[in-house]
Backbone atoms as SQL, in Angstrom:
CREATE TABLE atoms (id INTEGER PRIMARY KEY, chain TEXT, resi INTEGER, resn TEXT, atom TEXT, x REAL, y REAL, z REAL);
INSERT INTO atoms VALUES
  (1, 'A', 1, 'UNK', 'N', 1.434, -5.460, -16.756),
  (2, 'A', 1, 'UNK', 'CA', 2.711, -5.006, -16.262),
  (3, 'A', 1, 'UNK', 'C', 3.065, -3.660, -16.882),
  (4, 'A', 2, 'UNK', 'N', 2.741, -3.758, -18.318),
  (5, 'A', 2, 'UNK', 'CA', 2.902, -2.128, -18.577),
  (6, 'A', 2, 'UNK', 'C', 2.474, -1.163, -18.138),
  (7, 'A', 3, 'UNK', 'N', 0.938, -1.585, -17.585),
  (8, 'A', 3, 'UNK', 'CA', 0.289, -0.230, -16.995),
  (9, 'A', 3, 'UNK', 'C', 0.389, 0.101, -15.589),
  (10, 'A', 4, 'UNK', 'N', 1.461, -1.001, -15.129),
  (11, 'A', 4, 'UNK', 'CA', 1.705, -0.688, -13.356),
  (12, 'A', 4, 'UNK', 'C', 3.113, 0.327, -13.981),
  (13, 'A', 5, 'UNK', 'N', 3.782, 0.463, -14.806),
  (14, 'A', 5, 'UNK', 'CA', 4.956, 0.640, -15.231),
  (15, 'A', 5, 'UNK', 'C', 4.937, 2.568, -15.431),
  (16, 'A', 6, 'UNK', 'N', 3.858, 2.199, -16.649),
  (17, 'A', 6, 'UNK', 'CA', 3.515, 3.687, -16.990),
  (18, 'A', 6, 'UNK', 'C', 3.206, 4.674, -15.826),
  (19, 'A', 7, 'UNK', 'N', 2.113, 3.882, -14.930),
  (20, 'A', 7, 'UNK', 'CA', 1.330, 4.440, -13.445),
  (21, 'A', 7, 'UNK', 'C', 2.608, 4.939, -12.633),
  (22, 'A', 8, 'UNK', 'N', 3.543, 3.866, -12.552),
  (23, 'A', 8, 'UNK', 'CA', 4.590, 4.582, -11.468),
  (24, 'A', 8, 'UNK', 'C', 5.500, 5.502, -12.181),
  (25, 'A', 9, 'UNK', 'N', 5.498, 5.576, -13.414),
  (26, 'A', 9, 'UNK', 'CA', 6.021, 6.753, -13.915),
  (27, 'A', 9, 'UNK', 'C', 5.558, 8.061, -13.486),
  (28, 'A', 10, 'UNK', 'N', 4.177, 7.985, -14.058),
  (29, 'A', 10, 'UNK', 'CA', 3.213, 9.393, -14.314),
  (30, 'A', 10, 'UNK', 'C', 3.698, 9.431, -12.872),
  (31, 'A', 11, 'UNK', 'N', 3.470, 9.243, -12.008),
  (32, 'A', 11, 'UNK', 'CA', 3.434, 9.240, -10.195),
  (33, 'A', 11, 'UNK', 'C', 4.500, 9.356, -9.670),
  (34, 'A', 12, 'UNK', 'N', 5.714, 9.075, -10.519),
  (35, 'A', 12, 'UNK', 'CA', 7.176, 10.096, -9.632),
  (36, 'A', 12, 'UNK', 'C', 7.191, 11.070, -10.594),
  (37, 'A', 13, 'UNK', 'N', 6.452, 11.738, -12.214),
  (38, 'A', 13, 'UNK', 'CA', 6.883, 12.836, -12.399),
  (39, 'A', 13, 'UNK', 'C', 5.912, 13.666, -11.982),
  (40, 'A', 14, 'UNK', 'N', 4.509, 13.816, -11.637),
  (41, 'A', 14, 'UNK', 'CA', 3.622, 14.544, -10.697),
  (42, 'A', 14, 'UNK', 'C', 4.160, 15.162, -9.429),
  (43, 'A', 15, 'UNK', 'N', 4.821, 13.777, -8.637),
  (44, 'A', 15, 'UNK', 'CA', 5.310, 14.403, -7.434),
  (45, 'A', 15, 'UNK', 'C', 6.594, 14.908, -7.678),
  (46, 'A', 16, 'UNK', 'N', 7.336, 14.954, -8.558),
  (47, 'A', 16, 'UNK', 'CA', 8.474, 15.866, -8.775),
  (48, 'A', 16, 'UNK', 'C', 8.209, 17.102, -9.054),
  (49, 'A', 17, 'UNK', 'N', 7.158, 17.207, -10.365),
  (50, 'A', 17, 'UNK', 'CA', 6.947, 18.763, -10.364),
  (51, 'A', 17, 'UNK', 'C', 5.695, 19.507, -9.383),
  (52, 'A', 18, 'UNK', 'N', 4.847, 18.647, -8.661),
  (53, 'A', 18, 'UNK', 'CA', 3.937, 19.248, -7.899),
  (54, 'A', 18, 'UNK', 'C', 4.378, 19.305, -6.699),
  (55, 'A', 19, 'UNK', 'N', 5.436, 19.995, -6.531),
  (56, 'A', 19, 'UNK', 'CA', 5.646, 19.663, -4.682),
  (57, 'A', 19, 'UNK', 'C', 4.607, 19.654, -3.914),
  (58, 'A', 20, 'UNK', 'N', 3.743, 19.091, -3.590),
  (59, 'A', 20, 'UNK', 'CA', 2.512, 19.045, -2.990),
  (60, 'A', 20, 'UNK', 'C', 3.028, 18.743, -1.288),
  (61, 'A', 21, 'UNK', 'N', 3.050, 19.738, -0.384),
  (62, 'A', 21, 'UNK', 'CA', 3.501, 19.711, 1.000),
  (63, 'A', 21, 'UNK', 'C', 1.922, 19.375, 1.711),
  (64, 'A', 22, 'UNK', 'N', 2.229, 19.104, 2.975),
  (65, 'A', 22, 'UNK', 'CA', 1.203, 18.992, 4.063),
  (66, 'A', 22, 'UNK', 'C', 1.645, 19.671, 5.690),
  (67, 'A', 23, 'UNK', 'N', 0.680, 19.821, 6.240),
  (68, 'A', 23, 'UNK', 'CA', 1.095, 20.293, 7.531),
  (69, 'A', 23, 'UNK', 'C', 1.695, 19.171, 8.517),
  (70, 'A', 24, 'UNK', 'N', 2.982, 19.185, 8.783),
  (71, 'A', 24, 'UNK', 'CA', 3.256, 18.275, 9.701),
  (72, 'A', 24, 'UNK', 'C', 2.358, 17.709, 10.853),
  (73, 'A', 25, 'UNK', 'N', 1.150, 18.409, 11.309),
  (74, 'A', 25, 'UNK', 'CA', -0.143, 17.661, 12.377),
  (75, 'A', 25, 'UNK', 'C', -0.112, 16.596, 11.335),
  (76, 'A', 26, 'UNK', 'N', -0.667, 16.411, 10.182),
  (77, 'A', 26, 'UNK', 'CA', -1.480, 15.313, 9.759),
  (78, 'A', 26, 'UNK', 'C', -0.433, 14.211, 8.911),
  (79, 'A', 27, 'UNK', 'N', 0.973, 14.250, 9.746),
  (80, 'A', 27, 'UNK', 'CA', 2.225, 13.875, 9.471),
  (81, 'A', 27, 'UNK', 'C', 1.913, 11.970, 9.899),
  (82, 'A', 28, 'UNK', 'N', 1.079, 11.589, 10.870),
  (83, 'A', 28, 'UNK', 'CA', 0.712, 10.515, 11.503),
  (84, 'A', 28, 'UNK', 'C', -0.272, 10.150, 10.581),
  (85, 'A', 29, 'UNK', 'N', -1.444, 11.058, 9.952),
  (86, 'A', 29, 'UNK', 'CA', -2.574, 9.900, 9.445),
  (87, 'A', 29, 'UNK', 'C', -1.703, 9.646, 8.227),
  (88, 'A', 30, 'UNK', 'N', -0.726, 10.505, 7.526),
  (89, 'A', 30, 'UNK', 'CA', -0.903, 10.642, 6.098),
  (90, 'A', 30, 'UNK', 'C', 0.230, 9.157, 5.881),
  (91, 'A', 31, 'UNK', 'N', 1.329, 9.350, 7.107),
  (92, 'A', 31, 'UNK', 'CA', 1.845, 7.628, 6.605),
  (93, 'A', 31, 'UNK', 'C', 1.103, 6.715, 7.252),
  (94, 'A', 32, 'UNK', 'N', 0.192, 6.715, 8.006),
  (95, 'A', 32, 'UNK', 'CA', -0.522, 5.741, 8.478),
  (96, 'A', 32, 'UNK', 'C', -1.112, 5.174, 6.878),
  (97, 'A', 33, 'UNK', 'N', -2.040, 5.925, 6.337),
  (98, 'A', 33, 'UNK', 'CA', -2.327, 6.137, 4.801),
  (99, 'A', 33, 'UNK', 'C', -1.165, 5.144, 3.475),
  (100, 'A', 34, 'UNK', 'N', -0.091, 5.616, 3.602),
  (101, 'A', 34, 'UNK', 'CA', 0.604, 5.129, 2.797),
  (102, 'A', 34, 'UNK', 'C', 1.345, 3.870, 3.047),
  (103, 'A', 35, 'UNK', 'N', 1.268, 3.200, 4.260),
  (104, 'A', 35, 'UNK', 'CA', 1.627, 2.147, 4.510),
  (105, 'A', 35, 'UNK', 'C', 0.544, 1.282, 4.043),
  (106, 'A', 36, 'UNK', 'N', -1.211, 1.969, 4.338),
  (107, 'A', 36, 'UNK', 'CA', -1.956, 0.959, 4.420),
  (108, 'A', 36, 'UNK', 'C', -1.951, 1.019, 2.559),
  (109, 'A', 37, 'UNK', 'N', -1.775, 2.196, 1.481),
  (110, 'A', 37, 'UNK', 'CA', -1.585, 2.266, 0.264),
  (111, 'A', 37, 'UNK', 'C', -0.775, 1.065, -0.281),
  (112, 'A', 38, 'UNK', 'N', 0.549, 0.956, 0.710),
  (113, 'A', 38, 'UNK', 'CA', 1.694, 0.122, -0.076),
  (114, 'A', 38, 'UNK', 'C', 1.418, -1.049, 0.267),
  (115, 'A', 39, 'UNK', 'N', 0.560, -2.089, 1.284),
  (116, 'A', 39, 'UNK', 'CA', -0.268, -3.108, 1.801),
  (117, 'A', 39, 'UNK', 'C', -0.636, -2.997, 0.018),
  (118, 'A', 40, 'UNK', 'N', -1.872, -2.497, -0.115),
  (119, 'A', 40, 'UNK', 'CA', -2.685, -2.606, -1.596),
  (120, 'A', 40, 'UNK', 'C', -1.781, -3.090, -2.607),
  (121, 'A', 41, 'UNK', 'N', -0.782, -2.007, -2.944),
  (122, 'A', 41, 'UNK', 'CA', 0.147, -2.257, -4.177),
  (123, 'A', 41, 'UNK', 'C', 0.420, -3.532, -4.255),
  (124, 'A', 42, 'UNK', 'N', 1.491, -3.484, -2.952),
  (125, 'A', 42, 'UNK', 'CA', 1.907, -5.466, -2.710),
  (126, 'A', 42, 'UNK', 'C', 1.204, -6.529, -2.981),
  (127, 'A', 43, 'UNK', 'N', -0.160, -6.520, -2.322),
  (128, 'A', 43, 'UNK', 'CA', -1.090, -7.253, -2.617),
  (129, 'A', 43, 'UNK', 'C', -1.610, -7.742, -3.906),
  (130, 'A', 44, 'UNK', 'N', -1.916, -6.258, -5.024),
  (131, 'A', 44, 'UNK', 'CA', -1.507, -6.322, -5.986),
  (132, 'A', 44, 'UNK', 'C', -1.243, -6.962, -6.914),
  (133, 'A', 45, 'UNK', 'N', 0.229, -6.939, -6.895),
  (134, 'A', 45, 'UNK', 'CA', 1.203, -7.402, -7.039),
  (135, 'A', 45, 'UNK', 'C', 1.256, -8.732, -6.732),
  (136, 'A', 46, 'UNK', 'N', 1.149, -9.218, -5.753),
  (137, 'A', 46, 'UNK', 'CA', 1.126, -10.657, -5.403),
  (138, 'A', 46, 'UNK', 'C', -0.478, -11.522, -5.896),
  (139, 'A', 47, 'UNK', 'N', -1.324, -10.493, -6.043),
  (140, 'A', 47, 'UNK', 'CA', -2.395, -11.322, -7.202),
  (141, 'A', 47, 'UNK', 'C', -2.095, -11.411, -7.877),
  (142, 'A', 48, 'UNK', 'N', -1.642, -10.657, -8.959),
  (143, 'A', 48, 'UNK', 'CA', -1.132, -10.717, -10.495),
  (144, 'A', 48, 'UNK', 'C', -0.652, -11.827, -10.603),
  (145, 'A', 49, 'UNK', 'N', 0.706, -11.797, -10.194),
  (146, 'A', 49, 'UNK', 'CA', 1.340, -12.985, -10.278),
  (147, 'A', 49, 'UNK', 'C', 0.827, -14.481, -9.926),
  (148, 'A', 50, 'UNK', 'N', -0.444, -14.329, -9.359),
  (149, 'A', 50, 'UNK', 'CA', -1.055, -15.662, -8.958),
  (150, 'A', 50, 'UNK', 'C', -2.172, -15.679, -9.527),
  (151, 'A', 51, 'UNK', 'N', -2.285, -14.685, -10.771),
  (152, 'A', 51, 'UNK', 'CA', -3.235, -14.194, -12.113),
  (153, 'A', 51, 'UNK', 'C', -4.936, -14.431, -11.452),
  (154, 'A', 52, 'UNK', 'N', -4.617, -13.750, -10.252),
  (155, 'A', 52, 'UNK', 'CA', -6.140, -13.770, -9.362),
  (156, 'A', 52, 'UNK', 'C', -6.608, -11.882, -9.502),
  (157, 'A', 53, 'UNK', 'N', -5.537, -11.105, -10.200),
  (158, 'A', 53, 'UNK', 'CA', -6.062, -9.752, -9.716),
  (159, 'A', 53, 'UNK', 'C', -7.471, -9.015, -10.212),
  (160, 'A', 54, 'UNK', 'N', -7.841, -8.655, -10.044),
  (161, 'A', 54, 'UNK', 'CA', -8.944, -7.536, -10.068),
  (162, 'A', 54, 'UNK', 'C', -9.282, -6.044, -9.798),
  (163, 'A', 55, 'UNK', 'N', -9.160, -5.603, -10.517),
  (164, 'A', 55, 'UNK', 'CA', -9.254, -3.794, -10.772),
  (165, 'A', 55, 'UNK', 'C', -10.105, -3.263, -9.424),
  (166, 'A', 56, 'UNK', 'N', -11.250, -3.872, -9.654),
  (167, 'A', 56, 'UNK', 'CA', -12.291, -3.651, -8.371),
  (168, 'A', 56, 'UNK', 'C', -11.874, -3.851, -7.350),
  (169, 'A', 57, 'UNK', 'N', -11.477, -4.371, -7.015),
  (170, 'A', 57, 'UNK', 'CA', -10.857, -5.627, -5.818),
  (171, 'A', 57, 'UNK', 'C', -9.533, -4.287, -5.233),
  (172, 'A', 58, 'UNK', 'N', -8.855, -4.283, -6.206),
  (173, 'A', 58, 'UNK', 'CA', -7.683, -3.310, -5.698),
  (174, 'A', 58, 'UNK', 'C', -8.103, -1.876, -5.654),
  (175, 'A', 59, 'UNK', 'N', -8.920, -1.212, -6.148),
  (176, 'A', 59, 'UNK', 'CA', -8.877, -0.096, -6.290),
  (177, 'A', 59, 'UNK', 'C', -9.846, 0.505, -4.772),
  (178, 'A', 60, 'UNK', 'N', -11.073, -0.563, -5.176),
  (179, 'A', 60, 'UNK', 'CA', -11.584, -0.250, -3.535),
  (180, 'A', 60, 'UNK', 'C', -10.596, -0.656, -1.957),
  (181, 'A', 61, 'UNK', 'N', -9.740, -1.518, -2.354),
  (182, 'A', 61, 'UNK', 'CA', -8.640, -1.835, -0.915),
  (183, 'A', 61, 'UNK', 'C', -7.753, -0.662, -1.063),
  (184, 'A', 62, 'UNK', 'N', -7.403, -0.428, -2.209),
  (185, 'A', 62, 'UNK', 'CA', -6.369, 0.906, -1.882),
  (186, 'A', 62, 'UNK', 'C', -6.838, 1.641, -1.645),
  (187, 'A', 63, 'UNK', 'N', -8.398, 2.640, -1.895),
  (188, 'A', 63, 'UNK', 'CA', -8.522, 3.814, -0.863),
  (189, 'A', 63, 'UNK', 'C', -9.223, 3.366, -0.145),
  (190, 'A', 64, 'UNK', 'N', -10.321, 2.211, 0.436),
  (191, 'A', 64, 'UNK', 'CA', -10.596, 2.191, 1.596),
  (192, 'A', 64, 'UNK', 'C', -9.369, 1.579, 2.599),
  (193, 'A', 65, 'UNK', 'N', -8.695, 0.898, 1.684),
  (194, 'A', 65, 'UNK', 'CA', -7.249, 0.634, 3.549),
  (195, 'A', 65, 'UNK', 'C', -7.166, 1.942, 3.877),
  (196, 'A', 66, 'UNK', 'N', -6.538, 3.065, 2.724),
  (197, 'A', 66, 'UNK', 'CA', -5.956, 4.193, 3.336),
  (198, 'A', 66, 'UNK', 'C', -7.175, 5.363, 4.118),
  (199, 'A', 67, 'UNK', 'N', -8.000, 5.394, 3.795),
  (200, 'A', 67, 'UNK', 'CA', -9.174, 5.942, 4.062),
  (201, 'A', 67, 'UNK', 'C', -9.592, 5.288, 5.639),
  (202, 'A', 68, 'UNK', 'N', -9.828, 4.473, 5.980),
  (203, 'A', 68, 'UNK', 'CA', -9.606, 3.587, 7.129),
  (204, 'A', 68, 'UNK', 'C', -8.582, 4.084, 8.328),
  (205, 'A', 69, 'UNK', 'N', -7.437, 3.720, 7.982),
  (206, 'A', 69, 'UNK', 'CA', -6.124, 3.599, 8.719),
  (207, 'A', 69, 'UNK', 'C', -6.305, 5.081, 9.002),
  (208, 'A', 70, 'UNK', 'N', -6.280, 6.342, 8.078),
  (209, 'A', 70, 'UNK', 'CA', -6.211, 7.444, 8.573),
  (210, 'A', 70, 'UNK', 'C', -6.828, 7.914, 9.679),
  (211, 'A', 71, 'UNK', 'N', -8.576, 7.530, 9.107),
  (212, 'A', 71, 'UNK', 'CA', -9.682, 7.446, 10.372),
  (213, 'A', 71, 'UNK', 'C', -9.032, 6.897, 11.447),
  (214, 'A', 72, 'UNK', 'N', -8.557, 5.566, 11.617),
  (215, 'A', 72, 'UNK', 'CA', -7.910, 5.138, 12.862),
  (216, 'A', 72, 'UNK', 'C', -7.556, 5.557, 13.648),
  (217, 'A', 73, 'UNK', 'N', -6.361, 6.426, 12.912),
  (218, 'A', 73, 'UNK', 'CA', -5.146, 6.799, 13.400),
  (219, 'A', 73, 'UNK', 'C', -5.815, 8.198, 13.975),
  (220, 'A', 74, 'UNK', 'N', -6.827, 8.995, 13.032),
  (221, 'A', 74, 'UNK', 'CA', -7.440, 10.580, 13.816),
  (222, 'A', 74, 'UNK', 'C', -8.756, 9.915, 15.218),
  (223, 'A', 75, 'UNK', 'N', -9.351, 8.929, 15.009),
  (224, 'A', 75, 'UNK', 'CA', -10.054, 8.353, 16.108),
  (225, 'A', 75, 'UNK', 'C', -9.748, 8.134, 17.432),
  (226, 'A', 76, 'UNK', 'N', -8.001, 7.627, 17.113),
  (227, 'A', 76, 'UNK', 'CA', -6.861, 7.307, 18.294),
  (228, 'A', 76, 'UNK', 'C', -6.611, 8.425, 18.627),
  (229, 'A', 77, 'UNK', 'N', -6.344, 9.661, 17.790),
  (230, 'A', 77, 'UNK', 'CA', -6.229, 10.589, 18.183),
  (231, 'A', 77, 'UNK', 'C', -6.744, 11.582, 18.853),
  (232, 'A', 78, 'UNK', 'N', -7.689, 11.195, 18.893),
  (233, 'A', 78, 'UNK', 'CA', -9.041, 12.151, 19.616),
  (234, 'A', 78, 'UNK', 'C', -9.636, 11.781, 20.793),
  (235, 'A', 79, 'UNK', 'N', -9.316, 10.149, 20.772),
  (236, 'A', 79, 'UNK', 'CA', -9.661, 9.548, 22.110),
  (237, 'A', 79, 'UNK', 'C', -8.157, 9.500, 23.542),
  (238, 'A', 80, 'UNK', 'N', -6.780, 9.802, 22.470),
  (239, 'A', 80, 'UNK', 'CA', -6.008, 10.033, 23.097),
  (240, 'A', 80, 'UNK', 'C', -5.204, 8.483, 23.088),
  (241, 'A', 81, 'UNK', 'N', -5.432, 8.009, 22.792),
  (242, 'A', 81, 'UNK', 'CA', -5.070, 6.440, 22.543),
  (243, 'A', 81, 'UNK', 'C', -4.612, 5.513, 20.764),
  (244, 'A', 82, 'UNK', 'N', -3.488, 5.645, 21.217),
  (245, 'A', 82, 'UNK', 'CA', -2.345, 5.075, 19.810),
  (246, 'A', 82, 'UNK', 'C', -3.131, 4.225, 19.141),
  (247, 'A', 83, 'UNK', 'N', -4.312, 4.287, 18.487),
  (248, 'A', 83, 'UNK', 'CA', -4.524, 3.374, 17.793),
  (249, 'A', 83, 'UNK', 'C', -4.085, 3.120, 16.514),
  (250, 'A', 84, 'UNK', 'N', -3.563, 3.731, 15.982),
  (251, 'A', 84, 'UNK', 'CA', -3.028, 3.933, 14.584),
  (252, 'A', 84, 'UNK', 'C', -1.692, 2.757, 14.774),
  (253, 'A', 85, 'UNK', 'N', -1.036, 2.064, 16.169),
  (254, 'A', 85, 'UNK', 'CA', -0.714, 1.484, 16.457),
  (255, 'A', 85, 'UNK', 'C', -0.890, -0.138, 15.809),
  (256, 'A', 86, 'UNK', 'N', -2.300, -0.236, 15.731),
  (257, 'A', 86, 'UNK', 'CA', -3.115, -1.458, 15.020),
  (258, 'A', 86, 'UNK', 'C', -3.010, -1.425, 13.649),
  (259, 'A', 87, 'UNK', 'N', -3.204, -0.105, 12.604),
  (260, 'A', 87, 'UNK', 'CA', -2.995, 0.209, 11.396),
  (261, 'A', 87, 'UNK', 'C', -1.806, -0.304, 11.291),
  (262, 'A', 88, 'UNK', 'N', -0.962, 0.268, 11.973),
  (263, 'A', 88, 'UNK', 'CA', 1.034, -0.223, 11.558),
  (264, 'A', 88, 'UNK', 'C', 0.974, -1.650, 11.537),
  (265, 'A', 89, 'UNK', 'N', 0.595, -2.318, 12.546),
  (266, 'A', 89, 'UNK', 'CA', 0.727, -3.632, 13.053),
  (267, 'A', 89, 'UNK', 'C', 0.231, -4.861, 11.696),
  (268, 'A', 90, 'UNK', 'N', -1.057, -4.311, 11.222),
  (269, 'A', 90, 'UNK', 'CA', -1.784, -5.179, 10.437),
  (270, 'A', 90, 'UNK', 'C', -1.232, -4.975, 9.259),
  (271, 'A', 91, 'UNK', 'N', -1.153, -3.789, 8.475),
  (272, 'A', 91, 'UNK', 'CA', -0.425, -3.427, 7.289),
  (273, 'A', 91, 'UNK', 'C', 1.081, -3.719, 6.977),
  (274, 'A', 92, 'UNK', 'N', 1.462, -3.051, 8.417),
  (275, 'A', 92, 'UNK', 'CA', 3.132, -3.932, 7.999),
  (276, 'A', 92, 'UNK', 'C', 3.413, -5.158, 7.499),
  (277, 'A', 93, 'UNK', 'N', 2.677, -6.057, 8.626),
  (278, 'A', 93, 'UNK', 'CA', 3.217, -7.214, 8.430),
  (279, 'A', 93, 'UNK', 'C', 2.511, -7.869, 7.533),
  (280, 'A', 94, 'UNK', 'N', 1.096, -7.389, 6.811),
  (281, 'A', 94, 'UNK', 'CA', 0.595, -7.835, 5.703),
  (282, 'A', 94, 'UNK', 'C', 1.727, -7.933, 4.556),
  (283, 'A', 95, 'UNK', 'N', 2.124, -6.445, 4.504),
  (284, 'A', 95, 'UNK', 'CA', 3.039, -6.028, 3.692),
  (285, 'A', 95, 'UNK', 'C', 4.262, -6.960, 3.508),
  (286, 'A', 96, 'UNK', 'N', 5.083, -7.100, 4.559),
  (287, 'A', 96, 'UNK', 'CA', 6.186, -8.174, 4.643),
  (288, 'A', 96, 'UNK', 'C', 5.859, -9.504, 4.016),
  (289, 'A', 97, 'UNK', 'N', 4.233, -9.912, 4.676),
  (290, 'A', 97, 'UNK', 'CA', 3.673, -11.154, 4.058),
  (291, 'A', 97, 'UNK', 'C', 3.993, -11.132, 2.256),
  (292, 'A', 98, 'UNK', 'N', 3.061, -10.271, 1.814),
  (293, 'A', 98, 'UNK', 'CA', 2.429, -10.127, 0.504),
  (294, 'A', 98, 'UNK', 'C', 4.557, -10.025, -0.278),
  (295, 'A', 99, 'UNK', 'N', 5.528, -9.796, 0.159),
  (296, 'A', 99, 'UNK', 'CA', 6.720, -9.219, 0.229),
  (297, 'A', 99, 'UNK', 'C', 7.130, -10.767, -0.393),
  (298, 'A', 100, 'UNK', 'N', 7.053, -11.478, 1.079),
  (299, 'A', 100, 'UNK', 'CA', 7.750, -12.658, 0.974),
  (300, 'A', 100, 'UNK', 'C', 6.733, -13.596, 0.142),
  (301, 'A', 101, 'UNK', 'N', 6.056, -13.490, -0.520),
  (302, 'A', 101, 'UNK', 'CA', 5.101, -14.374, -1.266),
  (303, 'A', 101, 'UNK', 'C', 5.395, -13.707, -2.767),
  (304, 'A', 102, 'UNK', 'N', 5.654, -12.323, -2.820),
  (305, 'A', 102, 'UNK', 'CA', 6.229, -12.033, -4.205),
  (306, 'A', 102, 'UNK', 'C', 7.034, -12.824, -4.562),
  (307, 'A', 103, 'UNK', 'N', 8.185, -12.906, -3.364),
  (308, 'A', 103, 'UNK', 'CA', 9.369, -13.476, -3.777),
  (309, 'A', 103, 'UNK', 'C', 9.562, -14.621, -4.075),
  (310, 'A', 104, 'UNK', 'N', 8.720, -15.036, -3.448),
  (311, 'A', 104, 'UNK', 'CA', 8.797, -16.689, -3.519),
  (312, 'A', 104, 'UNK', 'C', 8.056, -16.911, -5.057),
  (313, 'A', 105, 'UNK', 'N', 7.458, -16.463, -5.130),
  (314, 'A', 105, 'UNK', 'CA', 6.827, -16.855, -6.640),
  (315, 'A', 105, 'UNK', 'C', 7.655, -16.402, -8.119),
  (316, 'A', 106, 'UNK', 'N', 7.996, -14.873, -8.013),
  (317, 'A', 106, 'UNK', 'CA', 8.994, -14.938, -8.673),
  (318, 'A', 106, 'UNK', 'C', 10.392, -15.748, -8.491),
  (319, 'A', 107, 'UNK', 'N', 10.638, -16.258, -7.586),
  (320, 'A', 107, 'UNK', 'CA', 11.742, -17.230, -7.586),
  (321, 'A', 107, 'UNK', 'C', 11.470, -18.371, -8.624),
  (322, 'A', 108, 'UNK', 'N', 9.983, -18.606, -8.178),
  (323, 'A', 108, 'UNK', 'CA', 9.655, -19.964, -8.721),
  (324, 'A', 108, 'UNK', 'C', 9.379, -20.063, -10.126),
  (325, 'A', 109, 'UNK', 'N', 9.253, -19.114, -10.373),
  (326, 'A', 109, 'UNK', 'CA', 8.799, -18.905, -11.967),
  (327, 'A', 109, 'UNK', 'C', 9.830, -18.919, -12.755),
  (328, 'A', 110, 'UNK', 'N', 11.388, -18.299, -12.027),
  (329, 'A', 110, 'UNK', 'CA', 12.273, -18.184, -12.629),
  (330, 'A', 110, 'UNK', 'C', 13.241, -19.601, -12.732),
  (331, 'A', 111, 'UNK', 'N', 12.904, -20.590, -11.808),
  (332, 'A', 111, 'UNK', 'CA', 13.114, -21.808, -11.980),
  (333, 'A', 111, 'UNK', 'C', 13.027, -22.751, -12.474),
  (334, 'A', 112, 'UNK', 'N', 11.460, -22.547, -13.102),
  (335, 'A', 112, 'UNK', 'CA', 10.712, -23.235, -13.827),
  (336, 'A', 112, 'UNK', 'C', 11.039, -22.731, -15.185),
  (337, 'A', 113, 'UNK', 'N', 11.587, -21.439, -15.044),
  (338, 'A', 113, 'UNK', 'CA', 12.236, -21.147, -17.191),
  (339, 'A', 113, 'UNK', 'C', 13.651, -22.154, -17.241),
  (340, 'A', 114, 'UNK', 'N', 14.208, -21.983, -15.993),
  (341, 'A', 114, 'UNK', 'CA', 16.022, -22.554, -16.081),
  (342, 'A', 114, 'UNK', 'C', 15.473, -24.231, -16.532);
């Protein structure tokens, strides 16, 4: 937990002082990208807590989801057809999943101290 702690530190003061911009074209892969990123985190997150996580395990899902989804989303793009559509679809609602399974576990944990 400390080192998810420290990580999201270093990672809002980088992007504070690196304004690092992009060209609005690649405005579609790059959140296609960070949805399928925040899928990973959650996931994560919802191993930990079910003390199943693995470094390997997460580090290859976080850049191959996002690495993936982008491809998708420039594949759809080239063929002319929303596929990046499927990226949103699967990641979101992974996301919501992995969301409502946080919660539920931290609920439960906190029940089990009361």
């Amino acid at each position: 937990m400390f080192y998810a702690i420290i990580g999201t530190l270093i990672g809002v003061v980088v992007g504070l002082l690196l304004p690092i911009t992009y060209s609005p074209t690649y405005a579609l892969y790059v959140s296609v990208a960070i949805l399928a990123c925040l899928d990973s985190v959650f996931g994560g997150v919802r191993a930990n807590l079910e003390d199943k996580f693995d470094v390997k395990i997460f580090i290859s899902g976080f850049f191959g989801n996002a690495i993936l989804a982008a491809f998708l989303a420039y594949i759809g793009d080239r063929l002319g057809v929303p596929l990046y559509y499927a990226a949103i679809f699967t990641f979101g609602s992974r996301l919501f999943e992995n969301f409502a399974t946080i919660r539920r576990l931290l609920l439960f944990k906190n029940k089990e101290k009361q």
